[in-house]
N, C-alpha and C positions, 0 to 999 in steps of 0.2 A: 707663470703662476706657480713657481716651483720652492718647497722650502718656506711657503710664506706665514710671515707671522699674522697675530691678530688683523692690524691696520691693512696688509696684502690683501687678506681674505676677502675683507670687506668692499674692495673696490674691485674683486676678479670680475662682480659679474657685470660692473659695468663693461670690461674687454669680452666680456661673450654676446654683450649686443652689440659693440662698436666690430667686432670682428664678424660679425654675421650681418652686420649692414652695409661693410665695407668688401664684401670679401666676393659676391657673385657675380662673376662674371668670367667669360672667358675665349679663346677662339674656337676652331674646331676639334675632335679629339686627336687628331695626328699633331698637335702643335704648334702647327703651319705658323710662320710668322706672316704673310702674306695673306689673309684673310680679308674681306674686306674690297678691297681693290684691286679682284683678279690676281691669279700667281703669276700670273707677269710684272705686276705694280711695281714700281722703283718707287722707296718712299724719298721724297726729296726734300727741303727745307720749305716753309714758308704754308702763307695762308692762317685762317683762323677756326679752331678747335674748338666746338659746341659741346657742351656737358649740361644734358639733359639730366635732373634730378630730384628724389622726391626730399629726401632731407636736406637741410643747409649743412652745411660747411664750416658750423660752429665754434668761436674759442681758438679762434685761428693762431694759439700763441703756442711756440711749441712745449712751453712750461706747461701748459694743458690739454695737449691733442693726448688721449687715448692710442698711438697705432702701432702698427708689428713692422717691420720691415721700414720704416719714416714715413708709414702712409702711403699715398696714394699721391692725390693732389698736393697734400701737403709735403711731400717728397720734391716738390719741384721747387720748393722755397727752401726749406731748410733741408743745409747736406748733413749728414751725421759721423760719428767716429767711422762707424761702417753700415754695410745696408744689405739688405738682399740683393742674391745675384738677380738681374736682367734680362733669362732665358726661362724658355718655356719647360712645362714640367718639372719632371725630378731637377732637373739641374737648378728650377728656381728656387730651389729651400735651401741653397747652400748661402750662408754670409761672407761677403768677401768686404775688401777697404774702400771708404768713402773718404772720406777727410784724411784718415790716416792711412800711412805705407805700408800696413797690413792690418792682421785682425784682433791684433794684442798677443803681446809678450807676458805669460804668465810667469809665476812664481814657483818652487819648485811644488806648492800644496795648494795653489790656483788659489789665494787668496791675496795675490799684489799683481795690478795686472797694469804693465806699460804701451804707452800708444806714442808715437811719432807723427807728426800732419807731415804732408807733402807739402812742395814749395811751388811757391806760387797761387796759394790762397789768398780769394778777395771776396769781400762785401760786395754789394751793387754800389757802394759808391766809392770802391777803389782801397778803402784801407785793407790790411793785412789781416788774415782772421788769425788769431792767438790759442794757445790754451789755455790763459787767462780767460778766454772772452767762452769758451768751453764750459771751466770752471764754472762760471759765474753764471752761464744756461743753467748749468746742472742744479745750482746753488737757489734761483729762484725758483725752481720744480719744486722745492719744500714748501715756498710761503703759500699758507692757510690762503691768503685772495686768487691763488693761481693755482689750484686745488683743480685736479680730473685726471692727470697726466698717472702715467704706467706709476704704481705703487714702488716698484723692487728697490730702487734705491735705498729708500727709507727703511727698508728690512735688510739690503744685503750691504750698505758703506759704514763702516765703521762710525759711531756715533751719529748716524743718520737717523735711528728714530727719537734723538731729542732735539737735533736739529731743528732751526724755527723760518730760515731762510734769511736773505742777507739785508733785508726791510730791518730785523730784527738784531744782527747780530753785531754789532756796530762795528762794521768792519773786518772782525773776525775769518769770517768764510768757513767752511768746511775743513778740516783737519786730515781727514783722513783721503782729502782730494790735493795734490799735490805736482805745481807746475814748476819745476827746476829752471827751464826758458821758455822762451814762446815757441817751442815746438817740441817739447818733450810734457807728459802729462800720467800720472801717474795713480790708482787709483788700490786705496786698501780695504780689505772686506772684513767682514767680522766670522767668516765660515768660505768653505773652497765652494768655488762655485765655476766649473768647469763650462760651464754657458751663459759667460760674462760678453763674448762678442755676440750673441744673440743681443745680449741688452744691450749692447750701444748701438744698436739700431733704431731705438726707441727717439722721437724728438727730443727729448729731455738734454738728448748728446749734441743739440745743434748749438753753433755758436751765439750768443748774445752778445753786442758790446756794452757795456758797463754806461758806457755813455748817452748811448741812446733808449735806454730804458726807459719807460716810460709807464711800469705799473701794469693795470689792467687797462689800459688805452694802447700796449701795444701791439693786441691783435688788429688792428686798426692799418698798422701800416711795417711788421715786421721787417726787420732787416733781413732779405734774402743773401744768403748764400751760396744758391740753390741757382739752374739757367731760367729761372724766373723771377721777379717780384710784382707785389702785390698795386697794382696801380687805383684799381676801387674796390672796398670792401662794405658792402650796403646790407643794411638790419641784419648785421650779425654771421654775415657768412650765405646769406640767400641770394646774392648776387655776388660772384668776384669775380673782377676781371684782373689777367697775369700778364704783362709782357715781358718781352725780352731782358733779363738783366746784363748789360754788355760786359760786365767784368768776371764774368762764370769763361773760366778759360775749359774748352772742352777736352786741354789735354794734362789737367787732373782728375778727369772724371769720367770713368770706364763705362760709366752705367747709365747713361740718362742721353735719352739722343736728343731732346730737346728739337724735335725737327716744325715745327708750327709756330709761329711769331708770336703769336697771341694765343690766349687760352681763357675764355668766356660760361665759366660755370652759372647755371642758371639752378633755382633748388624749389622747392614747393610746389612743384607739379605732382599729379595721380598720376600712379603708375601706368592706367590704361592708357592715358595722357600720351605720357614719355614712350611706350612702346607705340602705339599709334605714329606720332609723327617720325620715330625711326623708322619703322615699316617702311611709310609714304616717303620719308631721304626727300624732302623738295627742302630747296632754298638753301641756308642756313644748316640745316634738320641733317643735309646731305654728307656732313663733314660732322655731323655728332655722334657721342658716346654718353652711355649712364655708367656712372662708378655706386650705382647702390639699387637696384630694381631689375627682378628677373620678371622671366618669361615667364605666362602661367602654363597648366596643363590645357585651357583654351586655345590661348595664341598659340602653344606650340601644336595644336593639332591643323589650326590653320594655316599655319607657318609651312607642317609638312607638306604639303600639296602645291606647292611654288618651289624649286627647284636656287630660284636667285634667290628667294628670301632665305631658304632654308643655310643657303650658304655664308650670308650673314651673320649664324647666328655660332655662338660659343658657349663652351662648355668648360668650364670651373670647378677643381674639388679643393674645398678649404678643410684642413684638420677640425672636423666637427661631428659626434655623436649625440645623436636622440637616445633616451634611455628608460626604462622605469627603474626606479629609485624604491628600497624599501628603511622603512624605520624600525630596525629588530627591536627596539625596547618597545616598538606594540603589535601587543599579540591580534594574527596568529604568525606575523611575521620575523617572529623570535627565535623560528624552528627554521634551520637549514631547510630541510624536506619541502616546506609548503613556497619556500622561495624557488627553489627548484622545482616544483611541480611547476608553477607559473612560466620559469623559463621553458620548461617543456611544452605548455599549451600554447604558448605565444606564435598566433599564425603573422610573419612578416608581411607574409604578401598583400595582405588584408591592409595594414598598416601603411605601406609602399603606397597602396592605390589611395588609401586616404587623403595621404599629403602628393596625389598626382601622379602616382605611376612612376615606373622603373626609370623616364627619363629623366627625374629630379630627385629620388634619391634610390640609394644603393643598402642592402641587408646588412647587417650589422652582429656577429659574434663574438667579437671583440670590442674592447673599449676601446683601445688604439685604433688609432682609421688606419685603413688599409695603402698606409705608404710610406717605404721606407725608411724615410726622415724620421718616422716616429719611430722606428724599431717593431712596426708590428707584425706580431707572430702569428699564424693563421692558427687557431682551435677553435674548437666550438664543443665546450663542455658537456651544454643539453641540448643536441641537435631535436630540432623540432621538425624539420623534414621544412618544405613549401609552405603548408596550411597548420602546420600545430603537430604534436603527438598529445592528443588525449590520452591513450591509451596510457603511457607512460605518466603523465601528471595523477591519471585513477591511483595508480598503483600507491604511487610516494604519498599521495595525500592519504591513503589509505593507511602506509606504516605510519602516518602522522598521525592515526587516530580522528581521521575526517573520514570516513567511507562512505559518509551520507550527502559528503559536499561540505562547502561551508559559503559564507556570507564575507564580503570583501568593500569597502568602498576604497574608490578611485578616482584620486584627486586632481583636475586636469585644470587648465586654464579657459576663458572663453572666446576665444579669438578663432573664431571661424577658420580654417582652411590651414590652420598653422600646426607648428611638430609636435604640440603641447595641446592641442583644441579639442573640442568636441568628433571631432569624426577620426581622431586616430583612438582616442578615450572608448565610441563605439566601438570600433573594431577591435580593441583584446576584447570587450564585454560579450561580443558575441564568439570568440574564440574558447575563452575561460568555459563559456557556457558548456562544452563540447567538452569539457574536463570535470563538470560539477562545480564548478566555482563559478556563484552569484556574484556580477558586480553591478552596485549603484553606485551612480555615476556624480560626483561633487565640483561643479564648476565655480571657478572663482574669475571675479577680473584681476587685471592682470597685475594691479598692487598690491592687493589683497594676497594674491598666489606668490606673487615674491616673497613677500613679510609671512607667512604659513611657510613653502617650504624652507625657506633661509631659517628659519628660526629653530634653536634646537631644542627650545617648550613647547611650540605649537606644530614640531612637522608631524603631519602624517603618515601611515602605515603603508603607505602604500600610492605612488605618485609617477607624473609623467614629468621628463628634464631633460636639462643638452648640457653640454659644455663641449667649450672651444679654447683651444690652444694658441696664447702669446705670440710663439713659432713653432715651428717647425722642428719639436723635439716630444721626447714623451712625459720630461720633466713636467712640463706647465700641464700635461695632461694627469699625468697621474697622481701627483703629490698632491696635489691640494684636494683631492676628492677621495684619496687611499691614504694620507700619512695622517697619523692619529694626534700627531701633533699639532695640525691645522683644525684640529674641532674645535670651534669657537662659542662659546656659551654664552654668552651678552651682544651678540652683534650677527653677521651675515653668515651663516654657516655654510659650509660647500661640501665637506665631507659627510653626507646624508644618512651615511650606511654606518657612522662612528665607529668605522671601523680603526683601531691602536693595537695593529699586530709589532710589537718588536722586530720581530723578522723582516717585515714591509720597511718601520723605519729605517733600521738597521741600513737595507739595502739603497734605498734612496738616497743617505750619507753617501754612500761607497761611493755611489753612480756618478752623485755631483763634484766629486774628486776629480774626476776623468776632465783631461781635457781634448781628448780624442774621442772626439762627437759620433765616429765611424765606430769605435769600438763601444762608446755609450748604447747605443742603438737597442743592440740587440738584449743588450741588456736590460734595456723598457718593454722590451717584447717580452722578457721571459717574465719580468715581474708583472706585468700585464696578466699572463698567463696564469700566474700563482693564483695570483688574486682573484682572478674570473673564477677558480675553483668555491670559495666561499657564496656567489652569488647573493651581493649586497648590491649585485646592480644587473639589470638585464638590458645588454646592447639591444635596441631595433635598427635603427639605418644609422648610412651617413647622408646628407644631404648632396645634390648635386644642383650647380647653377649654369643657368642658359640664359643669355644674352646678348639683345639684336646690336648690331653698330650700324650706322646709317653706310649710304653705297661709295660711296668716296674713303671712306677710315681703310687705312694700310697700314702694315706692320702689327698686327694684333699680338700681342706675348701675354700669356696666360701663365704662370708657374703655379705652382702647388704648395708655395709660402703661402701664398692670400686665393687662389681658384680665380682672381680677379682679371678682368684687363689690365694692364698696367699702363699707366697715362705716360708715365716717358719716353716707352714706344713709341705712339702712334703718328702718322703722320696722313698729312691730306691733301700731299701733293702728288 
């Protein structure tokens, strides 16, 4: 979400739900690939892979999947320019080649970026996959009826946001997409954007053939690419069943072990449901996974006291901050000082225990999560200790000309138990209190609360928020909620704190020049750092995910792109 215009902003927040529904899950904290079935387990080929889940599987096209890295599930169908690496932790946030012989050849100002396929690409039914057939993916990601997929395109390819898609362009195609043969593919931008291989990890990069299109009927029966295709696809993505696609050769493809014959996603269960029969592993149940539903702080207190369950169970951190958010054009949050008093009173731990305790999420001082890939810098501008510094918030709100306190409402969502709900809302209220700041407490549902804080006439003074990162950069973290240039006045706003420091934009240009992601880093850290000095936003955690796999699942890889299991891993033999 980096550098986005109007049209980006507006569909970021659909990727901060698909990335927080898609993202919790994981193995143990050492990384162990062997989870699951014993560290002895050999994972071997064969058998059938149970996917316990509470949402479907929707829009199965990849002109319309929403994912970071090609998804998950949908990573087994469609292969991409390139993908996330395959290995746990740190090492998963790095993007290496899928389809193509590396990660892209830039230009000398990263704004013409070349790819090469390997050879020996095939469809499931044997034809040759093309850059044409590339192109032409990319090219229906535009049309208005295949509308959901990762925005950036249409902001960062050269005449991509008048583009109408290829229903529309009679032939035409994209212009600034450019296939010289079937195996060279060439792509122009309108601005350098130095985390262009990041985005071709997106489906939008998966092959289509031109011939087999079929509209919006072909999430129906997509052509794979991928060591899977789609053999039933029922209401919508609530049932699919995958097998094997026999012309996925495994020696163009580093990343995907493809070790399970079949793969049987089942979706519209409760999540006490899907944890429940993972627990119990009988049957079927024994050889399943969920790719969208954690553990709560219940199961996992009864999880701890079982020794084999406990060892089932994995731990996931996705690039994701909880936040409060303030609106300096309304007073009294107009004044540095009383923003800053607030960061000072804010007791974490209270907050922590709200949404379940230390083992589901982790304290937060920074906006950047706490991992490399983001660049993040460890400070913490107004330490508040464990529980808060009142004493400190007395003080400032006092050069603020409050010495008597003042009066604050605090605008939260209602969704019981969540990062935004009523019991993390309690706990600043009773924290604040500790500081002389009165807060009533303003609950909204949860379309209500999006259209309120999104809105840059209606947001409030003062509010509870997350946002999550595309990948595994500090790009998609910072710019669309710190560059002044993404305040969007008519549509979804993301930038809450308006803040349009020159300096900030300034340096996000620079950043996105880089095409040395290792030297970027630290760069997001330091601007990270800047910017936390103004305090237009107060980190509280990041979230952490815990999730059971049934007692047969081997090979469990968690990386720190997605905190997920990753389903090409697994195996259940």
């Amino acid at each position: 979400m980096r550098q986005m215009s109007g049209n980006v902003a507006r569909a970021a927040a659909i990727a901060v739900v698909l990335a927080v529904g898609a993202v919790a899950c994981g193995p143990d904290d050492s990384g162990a690939k062997n989870a699951g079935g014993g560290s002895d387990a050999k994972p071997a080929k064969g058998g059938t892979l149970s996917v316990l889940n509470n949402e479907p599987q929707t829009d199965f096209d990849p002109a319309r999947l929403y994912t970071s890295g090609g998804g998950n599930v949908p990573s087994l169908v469609f292969r991409t320019l390139t993908t996330r690496n395959r290995e746990a932790g740190a090492e998963g946030t790095k993007v290496v080649p899928d389809l193509a012989t590396d990660t892209g050849k830039p230009n000398a100002d990263a704004t013409v970026w070349t790819y090469t396929l390997k050879d020996g690409l095939k469809y499931e039914d044997g034809t040759p996959i093309t850059t044409a057939d590339i192109k032409y993916g990319i090219e229906r990601s535009f049309a208005a009826e295949l509308s959901g997929g990762a925005p950036y395109l249409r902001d960062w390819l050269a005449g991509g946001d008048k583009y109408e898609g290829p229903y529309k362009d009679g032939g035409k195609g994209l212009a600034s997409i450019e296939t010289p043969d079937a195996k060279t593919i060439v792509f122009h931008l309108n601005k350098p954007e130095g985390e262009f291989p990041y985005l071709a990890t997106q489906t939008q990069f998966a092959p289509v053939p031109k011939a087999k299109d079929t509209g919006t009927k072909y999430e129906s029966h997509p052509v794979s690419s991928g060591p899977y295709k789609v053999v039933k696809n029922e209401n919508d993505g609530e049932h699919l069943v995958l097998e094997r696609n026999p012309n996925w050769s495994e020696a163009t493809d580093a990343e995907r072990k493809a070790y399970p014959d079949s793969i049987d996603v089942r979706s519209g269960l409760d999540a006490s449901v899907i944890n429940q029969r993972l627990s119990a592993s009988q049957g079927p149940d024994s050889a399943a996974v969920t790719t969208d539903t954690n553990l709560g702080p219940a199961e996992l207190a009864k999880i701890g006291g079982d020794k084999a369950l406990a060892a089932r169970v994995g731990t996931g951190h996705f690039g994701y901050t909880n936040y409060i958010g303030f609106n300096p054009k309304v007073k009294p949050f107009d004044d540095p000082k009383v923003r800053q008093a607030i960061a000072y009173a804010v007791d974490r731990s209270s907050v922590i225990n709200a949404v379940g305790g230390s083992s589901l999420a982790e304290p937060a001082t920074t906006f950047l999560p706490n991992q490399k890939a983001f660049g993040h810098a460890d400070f913490d501008h107004f330490p508040a200790g464990d529980s808060g510094n009142a004493a400190k918030a007395k003080e400032l709100l006092k050069e603020a000309g409050h010495q008597d306190g003042l009066t604050v409402t605090l605008t939260h969502t209602n969704a019981k138990g969540g990062p935004k709900g009523p019991e993390v809302a309690t706990a600043l209220q009773d924290a604040l209190k500790k500081a002389g700041i009165t807060v009533k407490l303003q609950g909204l549902e949860a379309n209500d609360y999006n259209d309120t804080i999104q809105s840059a006439e209606k947001e409030p003074g003062f509010f509870l928020r997350g946002w999550g990162a595309d990948w595994p950069s500090g790009g998609p973290f910072l710019a669309p909620i710190f560059d002044g240039r993404q305040i969007v006045k008519d549509g979804a706003n993301f930038n809450t704190g308006f803040l349009d420091d020159p300096a900030v934009n300034k340096e996000v240009d620079e950043i996105n020049k880089l095409t040395d992601l290792a030297a970027a880093a630290p760069r997001w850290g330091a601007l990270d750092k800047k910017i936390g000095e103004q305090a237009v936003v107060v980190p509280l955690f990041h979230p952490v995910y815990k999730r059971l796999v049934g007692k047969d699942i081997k090979n469990v890889v968690i990386s720190d792109w997605t905190g997920v299991l990753d389903i090409s891993q697994v195996a259940v033999k």
